[in-house]
C-alpha angles and dihedrals in degrees: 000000000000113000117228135199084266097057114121085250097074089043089057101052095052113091111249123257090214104077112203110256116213096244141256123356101235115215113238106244107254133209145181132248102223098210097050099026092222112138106221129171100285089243093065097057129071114234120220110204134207102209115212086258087062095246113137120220140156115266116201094172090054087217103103123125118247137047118324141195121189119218132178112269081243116111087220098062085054099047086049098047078043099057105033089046096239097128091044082050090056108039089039096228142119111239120201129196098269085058103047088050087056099049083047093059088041097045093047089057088045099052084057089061096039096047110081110232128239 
């Protein structure tokens, strides 16, 4: 059979007009600070977590086990979840002074990790 300029050869040695794309763009998981209510990419807030022992404490995996609550890595944001009782409301929890100093102390070191440097 005679070959002719259509065949599938020619096709093949010339270089492709579709270049391959990478894939999917993925979304960045989002969440919401509870004391300011800004939704903001979940590695950019700070997660306060309700162990099933019922301890606080401040997460910066995010893979701890228990109810959680995410906050800017701002003081302010925790004064004010602390104050208007919306942290206590999500993590369902009563929390009393010596907690509250304590999440301080942790929130403020992890506000050093979460903001990016510059």
């Amino acid at each position: 059979m005679k070959r002719t300029a259509h065949s599938s050869e020619a096709r093949r040695s010339e270089p492709s007009a579709v270049k391959a794309t990478p894939g999917p763009v993925r979304s960045l998981p989002q969440r919401t600070c509870v004391a300011c209510r800004t939704a903001r990419p979940k590695r950019e807030l700070v997660r306060v977590v309700r162990s099933p022992a019922g301890e606080l404490s401040v997460d910066l995996r995010g893979k701890a086990s228990g109810r959680g609550a995410y906050l800017d890595p701002d003081p302010g944001c925790l004064e004010r979840g602390l104050a208007e009782g919306a942290l206590a409301r999500a993590l369902e929890i009563d929390i009393d002074g010596m907690t509250a100093d304590r999440l301080r102390v942790e929130l403020a070191a992890a506000a050093k990790e979460r903001r990016p440097s510059a």
